[in-house]
C-alpha positions in Angstrom: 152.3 -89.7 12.0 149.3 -88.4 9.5 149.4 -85.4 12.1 152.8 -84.6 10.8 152.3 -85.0 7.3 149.0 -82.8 7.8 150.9 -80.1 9.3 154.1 -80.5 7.0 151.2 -80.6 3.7 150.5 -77.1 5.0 153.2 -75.6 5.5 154.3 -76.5 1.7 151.0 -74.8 0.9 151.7 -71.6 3.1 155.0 -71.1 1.4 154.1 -72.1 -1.8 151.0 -69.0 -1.7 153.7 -66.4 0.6 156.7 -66.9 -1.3 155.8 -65.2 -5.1 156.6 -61.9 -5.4 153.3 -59.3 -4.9 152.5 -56.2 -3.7 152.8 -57.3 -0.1 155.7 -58.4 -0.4 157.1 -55.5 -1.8 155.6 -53.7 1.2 157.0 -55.8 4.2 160.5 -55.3 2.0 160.2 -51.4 2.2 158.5 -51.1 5.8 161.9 -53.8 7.0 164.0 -51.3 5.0 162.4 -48.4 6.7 161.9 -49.5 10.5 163.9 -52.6 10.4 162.9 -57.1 10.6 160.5 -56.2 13.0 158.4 -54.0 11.4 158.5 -55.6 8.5 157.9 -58.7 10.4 154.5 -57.5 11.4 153.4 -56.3 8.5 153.7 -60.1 7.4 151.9 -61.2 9.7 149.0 -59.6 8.6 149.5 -61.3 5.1 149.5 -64.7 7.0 145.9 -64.1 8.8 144.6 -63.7 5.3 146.0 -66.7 4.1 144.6 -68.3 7.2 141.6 -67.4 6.7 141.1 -68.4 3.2 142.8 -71.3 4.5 140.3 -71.8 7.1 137.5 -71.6 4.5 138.6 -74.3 2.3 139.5 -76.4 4.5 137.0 -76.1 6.8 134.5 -76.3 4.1 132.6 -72.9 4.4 131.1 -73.1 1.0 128.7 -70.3 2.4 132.1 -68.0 2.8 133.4 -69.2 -0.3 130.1 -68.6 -2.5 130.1 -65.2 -1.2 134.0 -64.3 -2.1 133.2 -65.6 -5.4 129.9 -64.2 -5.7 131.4 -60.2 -5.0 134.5 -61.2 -6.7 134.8 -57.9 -8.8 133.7 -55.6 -6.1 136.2 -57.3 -4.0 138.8 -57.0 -7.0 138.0 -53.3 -7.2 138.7 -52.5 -3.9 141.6 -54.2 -3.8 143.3 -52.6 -7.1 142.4 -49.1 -5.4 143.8 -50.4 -2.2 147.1 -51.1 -4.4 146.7 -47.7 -6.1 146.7 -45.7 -2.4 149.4 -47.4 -0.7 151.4 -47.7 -4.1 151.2 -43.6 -4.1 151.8 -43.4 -0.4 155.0 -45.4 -0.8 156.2 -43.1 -3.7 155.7 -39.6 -1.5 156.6 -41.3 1.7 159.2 -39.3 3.6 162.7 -41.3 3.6 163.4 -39.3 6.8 160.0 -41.2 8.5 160.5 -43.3 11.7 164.5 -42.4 10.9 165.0 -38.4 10.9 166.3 -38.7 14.9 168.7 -41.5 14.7 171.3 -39.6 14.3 171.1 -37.8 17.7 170.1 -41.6 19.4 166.4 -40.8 19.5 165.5 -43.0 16.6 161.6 -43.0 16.4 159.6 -46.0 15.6 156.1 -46.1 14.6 153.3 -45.8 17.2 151.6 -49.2 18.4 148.9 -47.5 16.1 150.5 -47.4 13.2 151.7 -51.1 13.7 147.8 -52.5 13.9 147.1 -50.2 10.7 150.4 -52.3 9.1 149.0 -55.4 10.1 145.0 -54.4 9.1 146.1 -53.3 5.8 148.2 -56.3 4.5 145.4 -58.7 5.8 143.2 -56.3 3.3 145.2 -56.6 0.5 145.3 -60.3 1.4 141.6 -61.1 1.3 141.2 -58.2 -1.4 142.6 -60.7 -4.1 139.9 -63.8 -4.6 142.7 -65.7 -6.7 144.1 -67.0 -3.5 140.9 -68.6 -2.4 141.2 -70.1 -5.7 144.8 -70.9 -5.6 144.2 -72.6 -2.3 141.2 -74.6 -3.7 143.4 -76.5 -6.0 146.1 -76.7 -3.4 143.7 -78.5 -0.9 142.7 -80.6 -3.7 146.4 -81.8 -4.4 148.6 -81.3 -1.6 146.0 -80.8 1.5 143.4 -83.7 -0.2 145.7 -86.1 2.1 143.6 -84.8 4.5 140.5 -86.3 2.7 142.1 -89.9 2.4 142.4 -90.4 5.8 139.0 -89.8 6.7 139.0 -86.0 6.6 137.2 -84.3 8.9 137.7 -80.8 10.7 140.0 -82.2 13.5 142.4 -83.4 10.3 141.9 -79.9 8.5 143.2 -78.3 11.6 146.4 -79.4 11.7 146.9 -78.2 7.6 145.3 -74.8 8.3 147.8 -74.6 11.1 150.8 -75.6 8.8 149.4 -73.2 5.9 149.8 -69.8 8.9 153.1 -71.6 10.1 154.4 -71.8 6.6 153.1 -68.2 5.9 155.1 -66.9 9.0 158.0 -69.0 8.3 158.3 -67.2 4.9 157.7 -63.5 6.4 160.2 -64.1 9.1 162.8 -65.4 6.8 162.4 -62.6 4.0 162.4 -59.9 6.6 165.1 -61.4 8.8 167.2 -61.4 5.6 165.9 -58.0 4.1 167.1 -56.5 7.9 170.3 -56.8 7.6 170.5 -54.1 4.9 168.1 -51.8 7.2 171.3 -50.1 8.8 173.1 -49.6 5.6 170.2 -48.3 3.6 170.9 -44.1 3.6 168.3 -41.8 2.6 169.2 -41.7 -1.0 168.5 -44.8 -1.5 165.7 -45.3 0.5 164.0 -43.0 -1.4 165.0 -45.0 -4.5 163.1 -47.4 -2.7 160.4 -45.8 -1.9 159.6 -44.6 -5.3 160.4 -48.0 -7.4 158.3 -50.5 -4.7 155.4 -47.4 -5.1 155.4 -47.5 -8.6 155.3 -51.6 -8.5 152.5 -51.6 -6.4 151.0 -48.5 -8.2 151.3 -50.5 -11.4 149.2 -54.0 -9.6 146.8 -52.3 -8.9 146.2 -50.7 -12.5 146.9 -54.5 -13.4 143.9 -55.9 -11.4 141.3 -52.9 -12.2 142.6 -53.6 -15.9 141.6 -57.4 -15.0 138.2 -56.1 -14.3 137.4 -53.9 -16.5 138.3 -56.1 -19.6 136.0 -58.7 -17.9 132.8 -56.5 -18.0 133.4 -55.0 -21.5 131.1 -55.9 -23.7 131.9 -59.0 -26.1 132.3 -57.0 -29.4 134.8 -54.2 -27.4 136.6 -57.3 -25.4 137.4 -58.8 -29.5 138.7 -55.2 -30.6 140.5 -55.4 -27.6 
């Protein structure tokens, strides 16, 4: 029975980190527009490795992993805001034709196997890219996945809630896409374009957001209070 609540604690804490609306997943919406649920589906699951992982670390109680992610916070933070800042302006120039432009003549071409592990790679970047989660999932553990440390905790116990925080993580990808892919037919260019150049502009504007972030934490003390 503590197996199940384990497992159901982290699936609440999966969801609860997947659900709010981010970058990510603004990109899994416009990739399942694009290509259609699978696609997009993919490109989620790439976001759920990431919360794995940082899953994996708190739980598992790599405070080695941990102090490092903490420790390179802002470089981390800076790659990740220019991470936002390229795809965001890749997204706004993409081609509404792309993946789409043979349809029409029953040759509809879907991205290469290549293109799908870059999909995958690059939302697991953006994932880890943003040290807030392992934060986020700090206190999480502490509330919701400290039942773990009630019963004894140990790493066969953490198991079962890093399990439930990648199950809940896919759960939430496969619903959002699943629903999202049922406009993918009726999307036309016009407005896929529209939708290429609003979710690029979003994630454009994140990215300024977390280099903003940074750079107002490094300025020095008398600039930060003109600020």
């Amino acid at each position: 029975m503590n197996y199940l609540i384990f497992i159901l604690s982290g699936i609440f804490i999966g969801l609860i980190v997947a659900v709010p609306i981010g970058p990510v997943n603004l990109l899994c919406i416009r990739r399942t527009l694009a290509f259609g649920a699978l696609n997009g589906f993919l490109a989620g699951i790439g976001a759920a490795l990431g919360d794995g992982t940082f899953a994996i670390v708190i739980g598992f109680g790599l405070t080695a992993v941990r102090d490092w992610i903490e420790h390179h916070s802002t470089v981390i933070q800076l790659g990740g805001g220019c991470l936002l800042l390229i795809f965001g302006l890749y997204t706004y120039i993409a081609d509404p034709l792309h993946g789409r432009s043979l349809e029409a003549n029953g040759e509809g071409r879907e991205p290469r196997r290549s293109s799908l592990v870059r999909t995958i790679a690059s939302t697991y970047a953006l994932t880890m890219s943003n040290p807030a989660t392992l934060f986020g999932f700090t206190a999480l553990f502490a509330s919701v996945g400290g039942i773990a440390a009630t019963a004894g905790g140990d790493h066969f116990n953490a198991a079962f809630i890093v399990a439930g925080v990648f199950a809940g993580s896919i759960l939430w990808w496969f619903t959002l896409t699943t629903v999202v892919g049922f406009f993918h037919a009726r999307i036309d260019d016009r407005v896929m374009k529209i939708i290429n150049h609003v979710s690029g502009l979003a994630v454009c504007l994140f990215g300024i957001l977390v280099l903003g972030h940074v750079a107002l934490r490094h300025l020095p003390a008398g600039l930060c209070h003109l600020v």
